[in-house]
C-alpha positions as CSV (number, residue, x, y, z in Angstrom):
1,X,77.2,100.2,95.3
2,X,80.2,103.0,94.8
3,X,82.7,100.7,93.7
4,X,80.5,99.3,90.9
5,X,78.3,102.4,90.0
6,X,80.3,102.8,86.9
7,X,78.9,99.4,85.5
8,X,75.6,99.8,86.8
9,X,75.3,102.8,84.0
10,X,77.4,101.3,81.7
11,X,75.0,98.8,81.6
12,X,71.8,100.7,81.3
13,X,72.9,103.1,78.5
14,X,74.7,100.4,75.9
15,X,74.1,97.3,74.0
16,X,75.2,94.0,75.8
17,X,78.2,93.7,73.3
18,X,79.5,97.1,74.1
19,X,79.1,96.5,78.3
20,X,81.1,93.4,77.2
21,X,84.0,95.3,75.9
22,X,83.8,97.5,78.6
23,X,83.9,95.1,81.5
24,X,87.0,93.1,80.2
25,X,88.4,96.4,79.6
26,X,87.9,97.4,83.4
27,X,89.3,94.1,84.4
28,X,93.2,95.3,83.6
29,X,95.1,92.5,85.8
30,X,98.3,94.2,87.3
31,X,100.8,91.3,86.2
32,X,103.8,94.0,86.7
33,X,102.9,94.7,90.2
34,X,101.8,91.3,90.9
35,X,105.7,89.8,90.0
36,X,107.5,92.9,92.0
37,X,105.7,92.4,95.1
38,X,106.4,89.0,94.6
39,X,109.8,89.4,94.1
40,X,110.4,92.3,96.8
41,X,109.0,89.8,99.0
42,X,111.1,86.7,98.2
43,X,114.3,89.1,98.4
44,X,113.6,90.4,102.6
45,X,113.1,87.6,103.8
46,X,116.5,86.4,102.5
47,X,117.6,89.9,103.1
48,X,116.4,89.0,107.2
49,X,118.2,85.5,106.7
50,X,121.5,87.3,105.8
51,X,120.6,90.3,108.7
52,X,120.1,87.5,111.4
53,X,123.8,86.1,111.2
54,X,126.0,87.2,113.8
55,X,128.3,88.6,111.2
56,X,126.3,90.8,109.1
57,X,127.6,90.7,105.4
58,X,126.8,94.4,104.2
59,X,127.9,93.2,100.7
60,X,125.9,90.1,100.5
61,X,122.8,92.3,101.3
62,X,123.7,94.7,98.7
63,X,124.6,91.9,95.9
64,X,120.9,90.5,96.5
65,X,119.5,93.6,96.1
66,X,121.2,94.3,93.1
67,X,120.8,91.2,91.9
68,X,116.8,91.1,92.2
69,X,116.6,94.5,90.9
70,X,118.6,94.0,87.7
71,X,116.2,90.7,87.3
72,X,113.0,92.7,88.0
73,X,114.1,95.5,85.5
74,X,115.0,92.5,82.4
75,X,111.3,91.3,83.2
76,X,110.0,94.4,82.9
77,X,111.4,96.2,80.0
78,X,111.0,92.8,77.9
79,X,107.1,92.8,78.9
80,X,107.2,96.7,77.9
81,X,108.5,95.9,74.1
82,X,106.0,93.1,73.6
């Protein structure tokens, strides 16, 4: 009941067409956060690939990581300016 109070009144004060507008405007998909979790998840388990060899490249780890980040940032700032 808490979590969708805030519809429940929406609903009884407004106009079907306004509680419309409303709900889509509630339902805000996180698409930035859904593609860096993704991401950040992809890039430790290679990051636990490269940590599991017997000779641990520090500057293999690091590449990825820069690598992945400088992706996840071009993604980003190109969604921003649309």
């Amino acid at each position: 009941m808490q979590v969708n109070y805030h519809q429940w009144v929406v609903a009884a004060r407004f106009d079907a067409a306004t509680f419309a507008i409303y709900a889509v405007g509630c339902l805000q998909i996180p698409l930035i956060d859904l593609v860096y979790t993704s991401t950040c998840n992809v890039m430790m388990v290679r990051m636990a690939e490269l940590a599991a060899c017997e000779v641990v490249r520090t500057n293999a780890v690091l590449a990825l990581w820069h690598d992945t980040t400088a992706r996840l940032a071009s993604i980003i700032f190109r969604w921003r300016r649309c």
